[in-house]
C-alpha positions as CSV (number, residue, x, y, z in Angstrom):
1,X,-33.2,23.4,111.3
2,X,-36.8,22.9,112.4
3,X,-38.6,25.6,112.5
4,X,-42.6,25.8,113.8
5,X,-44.8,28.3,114.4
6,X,-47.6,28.0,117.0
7,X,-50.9,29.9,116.5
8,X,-54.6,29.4,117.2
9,X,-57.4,30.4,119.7
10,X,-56.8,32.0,123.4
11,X,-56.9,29.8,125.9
12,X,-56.9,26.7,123.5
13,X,-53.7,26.0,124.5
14,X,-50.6,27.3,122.9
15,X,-49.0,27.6,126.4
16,X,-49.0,24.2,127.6
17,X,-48.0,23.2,123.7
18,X,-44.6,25.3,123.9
19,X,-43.8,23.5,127.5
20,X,-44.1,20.1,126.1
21,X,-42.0,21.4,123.4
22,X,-39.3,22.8,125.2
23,X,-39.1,19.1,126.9
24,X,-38.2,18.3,123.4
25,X,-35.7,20.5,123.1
26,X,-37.2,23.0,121.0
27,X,-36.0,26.5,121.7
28,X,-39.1,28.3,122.3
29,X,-40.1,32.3,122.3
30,X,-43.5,33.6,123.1
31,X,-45.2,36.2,121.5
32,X,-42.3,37.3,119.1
33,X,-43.6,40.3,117.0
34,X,-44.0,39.0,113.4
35,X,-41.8,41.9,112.0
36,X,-38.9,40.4,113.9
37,X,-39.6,36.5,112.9
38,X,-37.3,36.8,109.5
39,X,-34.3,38.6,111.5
40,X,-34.6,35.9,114.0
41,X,-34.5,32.9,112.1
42,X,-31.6,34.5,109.7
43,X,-29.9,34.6,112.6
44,X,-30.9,30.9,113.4
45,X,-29.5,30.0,110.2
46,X,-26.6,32.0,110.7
47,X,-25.2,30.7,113.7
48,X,-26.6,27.2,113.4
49,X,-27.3,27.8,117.6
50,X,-30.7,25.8,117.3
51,X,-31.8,22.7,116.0
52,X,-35.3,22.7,116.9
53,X,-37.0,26.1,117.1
54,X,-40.7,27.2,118.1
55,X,-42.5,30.5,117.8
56,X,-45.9,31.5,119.4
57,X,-47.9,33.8,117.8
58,X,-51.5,34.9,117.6
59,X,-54.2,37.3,118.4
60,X,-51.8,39.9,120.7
61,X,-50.3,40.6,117.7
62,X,-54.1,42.0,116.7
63,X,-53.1,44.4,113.5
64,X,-50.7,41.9,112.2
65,X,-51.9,39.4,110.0
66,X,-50.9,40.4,107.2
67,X,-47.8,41.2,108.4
68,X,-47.5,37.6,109.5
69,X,-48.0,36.2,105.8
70,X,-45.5,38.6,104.6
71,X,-43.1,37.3,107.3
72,X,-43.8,33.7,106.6
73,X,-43.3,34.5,102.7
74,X,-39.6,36.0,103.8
75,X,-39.2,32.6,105.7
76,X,-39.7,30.5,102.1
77,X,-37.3,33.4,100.7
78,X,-34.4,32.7,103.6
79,X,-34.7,28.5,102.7
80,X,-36.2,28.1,105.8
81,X,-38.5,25.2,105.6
82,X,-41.5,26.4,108.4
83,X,-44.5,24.4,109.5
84,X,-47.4,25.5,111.7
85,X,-49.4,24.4,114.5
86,X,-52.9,25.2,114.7
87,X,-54.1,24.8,118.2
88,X,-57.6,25.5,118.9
89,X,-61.0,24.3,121.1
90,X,-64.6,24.3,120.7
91,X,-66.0,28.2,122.3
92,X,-67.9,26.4,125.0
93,X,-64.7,24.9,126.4
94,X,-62.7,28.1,126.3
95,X,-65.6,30.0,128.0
96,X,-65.2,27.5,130.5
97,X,-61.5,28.0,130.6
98,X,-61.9,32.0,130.8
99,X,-64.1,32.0,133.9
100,X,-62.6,29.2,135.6
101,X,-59.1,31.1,135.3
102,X,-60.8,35.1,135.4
103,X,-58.5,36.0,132.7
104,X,-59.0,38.6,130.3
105,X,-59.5,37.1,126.5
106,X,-56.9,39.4,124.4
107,X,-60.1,40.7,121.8
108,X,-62.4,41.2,125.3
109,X,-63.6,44.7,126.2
110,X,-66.0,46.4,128.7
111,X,-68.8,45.5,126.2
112,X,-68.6,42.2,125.2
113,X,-68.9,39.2,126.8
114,X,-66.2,36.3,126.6
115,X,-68.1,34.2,123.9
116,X,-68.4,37.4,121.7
117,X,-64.4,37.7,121.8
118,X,-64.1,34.4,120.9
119,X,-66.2,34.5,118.1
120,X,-64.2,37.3,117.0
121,X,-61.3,35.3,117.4
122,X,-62.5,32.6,114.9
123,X,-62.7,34.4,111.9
124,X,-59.4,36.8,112.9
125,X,-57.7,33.9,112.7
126,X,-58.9,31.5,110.5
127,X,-56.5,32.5,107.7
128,X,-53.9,31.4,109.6
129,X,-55.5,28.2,110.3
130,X,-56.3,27.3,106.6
131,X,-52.7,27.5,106.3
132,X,-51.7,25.1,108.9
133,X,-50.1,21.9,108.4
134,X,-51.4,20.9,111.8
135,X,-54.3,21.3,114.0
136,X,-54.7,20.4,117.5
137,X,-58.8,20.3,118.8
138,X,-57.6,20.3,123.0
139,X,-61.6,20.3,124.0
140,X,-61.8,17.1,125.7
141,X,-57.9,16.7,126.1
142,X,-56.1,16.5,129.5
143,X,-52.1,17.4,129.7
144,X,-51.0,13.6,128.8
145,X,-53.5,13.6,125.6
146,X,-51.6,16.9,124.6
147,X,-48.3,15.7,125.3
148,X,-49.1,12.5,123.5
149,X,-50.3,14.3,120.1
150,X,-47.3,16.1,119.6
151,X,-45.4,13.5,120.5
152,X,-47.1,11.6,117.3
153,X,-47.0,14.7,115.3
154,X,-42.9,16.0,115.8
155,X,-41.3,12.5,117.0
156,X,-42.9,9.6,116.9
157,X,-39.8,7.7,118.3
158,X,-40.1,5.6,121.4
159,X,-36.7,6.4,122.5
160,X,-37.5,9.7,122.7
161,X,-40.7,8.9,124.1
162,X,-39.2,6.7,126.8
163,X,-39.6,7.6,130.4
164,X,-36.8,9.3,132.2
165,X,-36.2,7.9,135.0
166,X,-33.5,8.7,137.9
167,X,-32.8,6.1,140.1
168,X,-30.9,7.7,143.6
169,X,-29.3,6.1,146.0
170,X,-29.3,7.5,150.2
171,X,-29.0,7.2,153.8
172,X,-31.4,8.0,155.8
173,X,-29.4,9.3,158.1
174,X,-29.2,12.0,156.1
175,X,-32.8,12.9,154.9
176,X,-34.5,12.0,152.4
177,X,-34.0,12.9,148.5
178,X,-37.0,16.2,148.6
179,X,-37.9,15.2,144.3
180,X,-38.7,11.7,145.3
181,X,-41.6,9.8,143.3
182,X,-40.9,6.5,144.9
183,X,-38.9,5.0,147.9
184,X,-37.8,1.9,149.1
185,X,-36.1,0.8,152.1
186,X,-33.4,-1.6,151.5
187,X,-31.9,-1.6,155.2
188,X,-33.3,-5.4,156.2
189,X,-30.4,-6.8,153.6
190,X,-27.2,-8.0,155.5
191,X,-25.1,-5.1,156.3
192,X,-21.7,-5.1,154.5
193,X,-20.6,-2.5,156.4
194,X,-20.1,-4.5,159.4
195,X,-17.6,-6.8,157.8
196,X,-14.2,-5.8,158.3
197,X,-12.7,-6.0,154.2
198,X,-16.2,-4.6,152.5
199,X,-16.2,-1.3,154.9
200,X,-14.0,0.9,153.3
201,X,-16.3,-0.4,149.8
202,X,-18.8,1.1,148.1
203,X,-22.3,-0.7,146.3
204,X,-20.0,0.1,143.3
205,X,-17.4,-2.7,144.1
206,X,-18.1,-6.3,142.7
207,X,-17.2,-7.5,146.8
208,X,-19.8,-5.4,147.9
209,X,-22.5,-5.8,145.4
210,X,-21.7,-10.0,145.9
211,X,-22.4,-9.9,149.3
212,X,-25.7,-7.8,149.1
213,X,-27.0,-10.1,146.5
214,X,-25.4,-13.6,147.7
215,X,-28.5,-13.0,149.9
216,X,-32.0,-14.5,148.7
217,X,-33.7,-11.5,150.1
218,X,-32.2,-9.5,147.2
219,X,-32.7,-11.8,144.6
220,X,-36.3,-11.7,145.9
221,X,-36.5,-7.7,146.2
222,X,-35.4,-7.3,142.9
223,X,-38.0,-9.4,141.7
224,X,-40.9,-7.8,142.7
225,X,-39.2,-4.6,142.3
226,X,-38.8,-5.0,138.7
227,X,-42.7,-6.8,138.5
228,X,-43.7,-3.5,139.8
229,X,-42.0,-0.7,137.6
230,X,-42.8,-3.1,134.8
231,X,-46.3,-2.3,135.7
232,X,-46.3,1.2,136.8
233,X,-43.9,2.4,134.1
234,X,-46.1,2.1,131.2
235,X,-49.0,3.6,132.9
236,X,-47.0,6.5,134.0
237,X,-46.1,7.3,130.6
238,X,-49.5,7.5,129.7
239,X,-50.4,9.3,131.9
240,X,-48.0,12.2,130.3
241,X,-45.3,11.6,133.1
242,X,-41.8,13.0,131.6
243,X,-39.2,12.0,134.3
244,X,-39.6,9.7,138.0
245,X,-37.1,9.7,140.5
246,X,-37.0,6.4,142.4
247,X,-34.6,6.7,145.7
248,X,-33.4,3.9,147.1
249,X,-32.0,4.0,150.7
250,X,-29.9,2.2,153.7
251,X,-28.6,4.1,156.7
252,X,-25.5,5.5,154.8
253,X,-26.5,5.4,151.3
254,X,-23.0,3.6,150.3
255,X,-23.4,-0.5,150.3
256,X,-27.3,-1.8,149.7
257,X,-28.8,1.2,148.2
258,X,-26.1,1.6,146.1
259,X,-25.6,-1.9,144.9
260,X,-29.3,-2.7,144.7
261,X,-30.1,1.1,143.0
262,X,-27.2,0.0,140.3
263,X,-29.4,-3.2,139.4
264,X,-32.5,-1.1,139.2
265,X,-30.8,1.0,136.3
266,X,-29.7,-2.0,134.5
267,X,-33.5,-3.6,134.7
268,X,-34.9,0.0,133.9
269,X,-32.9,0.3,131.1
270,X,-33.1,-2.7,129.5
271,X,-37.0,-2.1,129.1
272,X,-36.0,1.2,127.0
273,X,-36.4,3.4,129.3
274,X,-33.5,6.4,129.9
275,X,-32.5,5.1,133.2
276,X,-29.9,7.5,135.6
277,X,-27.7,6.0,138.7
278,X,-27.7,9.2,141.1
279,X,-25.3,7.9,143.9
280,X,-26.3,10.9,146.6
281,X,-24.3,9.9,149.9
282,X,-21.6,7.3,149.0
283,X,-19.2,9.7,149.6
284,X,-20.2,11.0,153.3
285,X,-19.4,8.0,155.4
286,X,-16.0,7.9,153.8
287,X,-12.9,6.7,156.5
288,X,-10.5,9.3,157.5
């Protein structure tokens, strides 16, 4: 079992760090009082429920610190082999951060100004930080930059770094798909549902996805369709982008859209991505 726990600075961070972990599958609790982290990760152990498991805590916990040692000490005592984040930003960034979200720093009071807290904050918690195995500065780092050091620092894979990406076929008669990122209209290919035999077909059927794709037009959409996402991919991964739904429609959303969306996932897939067929409506215009 992996188990992290998250620390640093107020409004460094720590929130935005735990999303992009829960993405990764980490099981993640905020704020867990450090005399309850060695019951909770016994029973961790116990029931083998988690594989990946991540723990926030910092400065709420204010007369705690040495109560978090002492938990982290009964962590090395259970087997459990710990690391811990760090996150943390330089004071003139979280300032900024403070006033530009009117929250309350944890250490602030009536007296003392935000800067003063976070000074404060600093040496509170700069045990804790000695002891980190890792440390994230976030002062010139947008959501992708954050998302991208932790992807370095827990995975490192590119599978698991690969773009999600569902591919939905539609009709348009029937609306269209409300969590689209992309869509193309594929009702200008030759309508198979106007000959006789392919009717009662779906996209799905090798009769169906002949006769959409018999067609040069196809051929040629596909092209230029897979030029595209070859382009656009990469860039949306960088940009920190963690799933794209691309939808796909004709009128009914059972012959074209489903035939060409089924070539889209082969093409997206075979560039590594983690490609999904969603066929939304190629049920609806079944034949009594």
């Amino acid at each position: 079992m992996e188990f992290l726990i998250i620390s640093g600075l107020s409004g460094a961070g720590k929130s935005q760090t735990m999303d992009v972990l829960e993405d990764l599958n980490y099981y993640c609790v905020d704020n867990m009082p450090v005399v309850l982290i060695p019951k909770f990760a016994e029973l961790c152990i116990a029931t083998s429920r988690y594989e990946k498991v991540a723990l926030v805590t910092d400065v709420r916990e204010k007369e705690s610190m040495s109560q978090l040692f002492e938990a982290l000490d009964m962590l090395w005592e259970l087997g459990c082999d710990y690391k811990i984040l760090f996150v943390e930003a330089d004071i003139q960034t979280i300032v900024k951060r403070y006033k530009e979200t009117r929250r309350r720093h944890p250490l602030g009071g009536e007296l003392s100004s935000v800067e003063e807290a976070v000074h404060n904050e600093i040496e509170y918690m700069w045990p804790i930080r000695e002891r980190a195995d890792y440390v994230i500065n976030t002062t010139n780092f947008k959501t992708a930059d954050l998302q991208s050091e932790i992807y370095d620092l827990f995975i490192g894979d590119t599978t698991e770094r690969a773009l999600r990406v569902n591919i939905v076929s539609f009709g348009f008669k029937y609306g269209l798909p409300l969590d689209a990122d992309l869509v193309f209209d594929v009702r200008f290919l030759p309508n198979p549902f106007y000959v006789e035999a392919l009717r009662p077909l779906t996209g799905l059927d090798a009769g169906v996805y002949d006769f959409v794709f018999e067609n040069g037009d196809a051929a040629e959409l596909m092209h230029r369709l897979t030029a595209l996402l070859d382009f656009l991919l990469p860039l949306y991964v960088e940009e920190g982008k963690y799933s794209l739904t691309i939808a796909v429609g004709c009128t009914g959303g059972k012959h074209r859209s489903v035939a060409v969306a089924q070539e889209l996932v082969r093409s997206v897939s075979a560039k590594g991505h983690n490609a999904r067929l969603i066929n939304r409506d190629i049920e609806k215009d079944r034949l009594k």
